[in-house]
N, C-alpha and C positions, 0 to 999 in steps of 0.2 A: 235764394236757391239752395236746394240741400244736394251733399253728393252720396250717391249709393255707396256704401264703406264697403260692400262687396260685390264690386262687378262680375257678372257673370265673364269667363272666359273666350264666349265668343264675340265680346262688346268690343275687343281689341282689334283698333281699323283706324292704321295711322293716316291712311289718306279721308277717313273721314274725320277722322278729329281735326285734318290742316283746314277740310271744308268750314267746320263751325266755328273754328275760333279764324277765321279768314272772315264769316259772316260778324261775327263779335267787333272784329276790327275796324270796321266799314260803318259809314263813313270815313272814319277818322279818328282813331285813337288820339290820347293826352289834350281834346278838348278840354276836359275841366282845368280851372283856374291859370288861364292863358297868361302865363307868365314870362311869354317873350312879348307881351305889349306893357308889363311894368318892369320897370329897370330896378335890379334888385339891390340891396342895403351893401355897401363894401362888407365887406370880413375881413376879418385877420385873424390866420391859424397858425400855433407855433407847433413846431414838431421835435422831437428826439432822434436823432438816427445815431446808425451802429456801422463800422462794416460787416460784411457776412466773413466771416472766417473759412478760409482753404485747407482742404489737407492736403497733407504732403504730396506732393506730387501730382497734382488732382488742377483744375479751375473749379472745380465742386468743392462744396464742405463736407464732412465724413458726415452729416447723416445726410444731406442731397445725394452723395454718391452710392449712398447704401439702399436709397429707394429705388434710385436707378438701376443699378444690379440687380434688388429683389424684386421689385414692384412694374417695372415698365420693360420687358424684354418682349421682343426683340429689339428693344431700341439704344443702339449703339451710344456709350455716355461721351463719343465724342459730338455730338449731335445736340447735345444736352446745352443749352448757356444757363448761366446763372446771374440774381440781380449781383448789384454791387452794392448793395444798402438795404437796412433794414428801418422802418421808424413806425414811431408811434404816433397819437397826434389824438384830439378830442374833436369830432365835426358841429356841425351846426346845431345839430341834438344835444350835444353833450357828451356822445357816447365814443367812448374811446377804439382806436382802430389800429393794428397793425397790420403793416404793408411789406411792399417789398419795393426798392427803385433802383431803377439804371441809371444810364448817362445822361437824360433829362430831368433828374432829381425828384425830389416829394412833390411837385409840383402834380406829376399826370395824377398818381392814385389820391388827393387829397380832392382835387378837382373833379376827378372822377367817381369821387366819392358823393359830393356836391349835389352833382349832375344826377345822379341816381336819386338822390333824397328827393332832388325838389320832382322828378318827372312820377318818382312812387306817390307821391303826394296828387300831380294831377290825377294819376288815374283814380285814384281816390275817390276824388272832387268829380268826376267826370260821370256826369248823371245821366246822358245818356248811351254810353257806357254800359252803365247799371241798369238801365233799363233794358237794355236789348239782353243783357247775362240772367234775369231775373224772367224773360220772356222765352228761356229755351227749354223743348222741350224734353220730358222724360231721358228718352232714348239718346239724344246727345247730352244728355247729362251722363246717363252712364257710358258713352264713349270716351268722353274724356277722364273718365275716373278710371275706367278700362286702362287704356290705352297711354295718359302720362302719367309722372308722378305726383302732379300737383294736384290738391285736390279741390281748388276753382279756377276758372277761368283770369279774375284778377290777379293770382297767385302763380299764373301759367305765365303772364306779363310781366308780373315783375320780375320771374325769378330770368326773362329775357333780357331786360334791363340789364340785371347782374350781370349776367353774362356777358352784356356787351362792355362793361366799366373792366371786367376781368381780362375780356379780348386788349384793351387798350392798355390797360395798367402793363399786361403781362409780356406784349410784346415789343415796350418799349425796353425793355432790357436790351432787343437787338439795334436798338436807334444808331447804333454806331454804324450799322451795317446800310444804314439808307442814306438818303441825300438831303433827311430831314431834320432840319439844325434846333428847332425850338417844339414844343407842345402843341403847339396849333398847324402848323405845317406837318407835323406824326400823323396827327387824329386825322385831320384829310386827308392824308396819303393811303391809311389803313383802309379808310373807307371808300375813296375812290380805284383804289387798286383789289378791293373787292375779297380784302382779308377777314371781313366779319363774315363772309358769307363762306369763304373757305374753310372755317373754322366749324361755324355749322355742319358741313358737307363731311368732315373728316375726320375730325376727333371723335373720340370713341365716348360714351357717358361716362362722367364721371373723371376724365384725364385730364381737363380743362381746371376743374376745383381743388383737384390733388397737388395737382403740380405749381397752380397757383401759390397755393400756403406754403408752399416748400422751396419757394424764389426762384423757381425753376419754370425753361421751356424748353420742350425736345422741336428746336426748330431752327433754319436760319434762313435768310433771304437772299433771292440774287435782283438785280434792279436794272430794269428793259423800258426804253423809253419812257423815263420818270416814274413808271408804275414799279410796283414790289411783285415779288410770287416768292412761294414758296420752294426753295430749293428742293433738285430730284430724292436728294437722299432723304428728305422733311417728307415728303409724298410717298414717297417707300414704306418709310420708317411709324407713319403712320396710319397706313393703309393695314398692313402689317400687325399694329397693335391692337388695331378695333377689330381686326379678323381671329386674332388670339383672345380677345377678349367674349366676341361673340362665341367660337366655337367650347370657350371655358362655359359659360351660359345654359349652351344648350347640352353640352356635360354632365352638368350639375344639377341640370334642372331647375336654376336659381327661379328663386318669385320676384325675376324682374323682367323688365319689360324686352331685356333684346332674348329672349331665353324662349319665347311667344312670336320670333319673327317666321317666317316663311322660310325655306332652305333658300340660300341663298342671297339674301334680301340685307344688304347695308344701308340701316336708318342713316336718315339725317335729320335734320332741325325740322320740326314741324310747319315753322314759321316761314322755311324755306318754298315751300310746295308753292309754284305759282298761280295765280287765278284770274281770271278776265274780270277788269271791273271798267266800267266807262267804258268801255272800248280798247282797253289798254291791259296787259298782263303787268300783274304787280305781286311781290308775296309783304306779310305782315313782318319779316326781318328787315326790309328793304326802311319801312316806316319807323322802326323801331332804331336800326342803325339810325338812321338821318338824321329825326328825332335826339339821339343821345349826343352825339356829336354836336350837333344843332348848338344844343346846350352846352356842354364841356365846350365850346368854342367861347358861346359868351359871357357864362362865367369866369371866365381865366382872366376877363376885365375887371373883374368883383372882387375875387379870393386874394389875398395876399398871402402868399405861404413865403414863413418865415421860420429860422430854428429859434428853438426856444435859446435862452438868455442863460 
């Protein structure tokens, strides 16, 4: 499949683009190379870690505090947590990674990391899959070049993936704030209290990746019958910045995607849009969360993460 490097302008139709890659998804994403019927090889990863250094006066570090003031207003830096650790580490590739961790240690983002490789790997593997993305036509070819950043449909997945290992690495910084004591009790909790999908729904593009590299989250939680939400002032605060962010867009006339929205119109995750399938409404985040966790559950039996000697 090739994509048009230059979508025409009217090819931008987010609810058609949720339709095709909704069809893309169906039956079943991450069939290739079914890797929760073989039990995978132990691992042992050693990691490095640091503290994050404070300034004066601050729970932020002077450059966390200086994005915050320049980069994320209106968003109050008391709102703002930051991790407690930095580390380094080599994953299964080989390839070296820097993270950030909270008070469940190198444990989530090294796992998390894990989890990612091996489910980018099925879709890979996952032929039909590829068949159905190699059977689309024209016209939702250039919607989706239109309309996301990515520019294939495999490339739209994984970069879902990411997101979700980002969702989980990023908000265990707040783990102190839930009732969830280990790594596997977080990961379910996020995902049964419905925080990957709030995440879609709210964050602005682009606030999620920034803020990540930078050990930081403008967010905290309140906890209602075992489940999480997002505290009023997180919902404010964020509502808030994707509207300053959209009306900077349409401003500028930037060549991105929220700059092309309708008046009025706050995107969300594409993968969020729900759709009737069997008989049952389902969206392609719901598969994607389940899926990643799925995984980073039964890996966390596999990895040994250790610091390095």
């Amino acid at each position: 499949m090739s994509a048009d490097p230059r979508p025409p302008e009217d090819s931008y139709d987010r609810a058609g683009a949720a339709r095709v890659l909704f069809g893309l998804a169906r039956p079943r994403l991450f069939s290739g190379a079914p890797a929760e019927l073989v039990a995978p090889k132990p691992q042992r990863v050693e990691y490095r870690s640091e503290a994050v250094a404070r300034a004066l006066g601050s729970h932020l570090s002077a450059s966390q505090l200086e994005y915050v003031n320049r980069m994320m207003q209106p968003c109050p830096p008391y709102l703002v947590s930051a991790a407690t650790g930095h580390i380094t580490w080599r994953d299964s590739r080989g390839v070296v990674n820097v993270a950030h961790t909270g008070p469940l240690g190198a444990v989530v983002p090294v796992v998390a990391r894990e989890a990612t490789l091996e489910l980018w790997d099925r879709l890979a593997t996952d032929t039909a899959l590829a068949r159905r993305v190699g059977e689309l036509d024209a016209e939702s070819v250039r919607l989706l070049a239109a309309t996301t950043t990515d520019r294939t449909p495999i490339e739209i997945f994984r970069s879902g993936l990411d997101a979700a290992a980002r969702v989980l690495v990023q908000h265990a910084f707040l783990a102190a704030q839930t009732p969830y004591g280990t790594p596997a009790e977080f990961a379910r909790g996020l995902r049964d209290s419905g925080i990957f999908e709030a995440v879609a729904n709210t964050w602005h593009q682009g606030l999620q990746a920034s803020t990540y590299r930078r050990g930081i989250i403008p967010a905290s939680f309140v906890t209602f019958a075992d489940r999480l939400r997002y505290s009023v002032d997180t919902v404010i605060a964020l509502r808030a910045m994707k509207d300053a962010q959209l009306a900077q867009a349409r401003e500028l006339a930037e060549p991105a995607h929220y700059a092309r929205l309708a008046p009025g119109e706050r995107p969300r995750c594409l993968g969020q849009s729900p759709h009737l399938y069997d008989g049952q409404r389902t969206t392609v985040l719901t598969e994607v969360v389940d899926t990643f966790v799925q995984t980073f559950l039964r890996l966390l039996d596999h990895v040994e993460v250790v610091p390095a000697a």
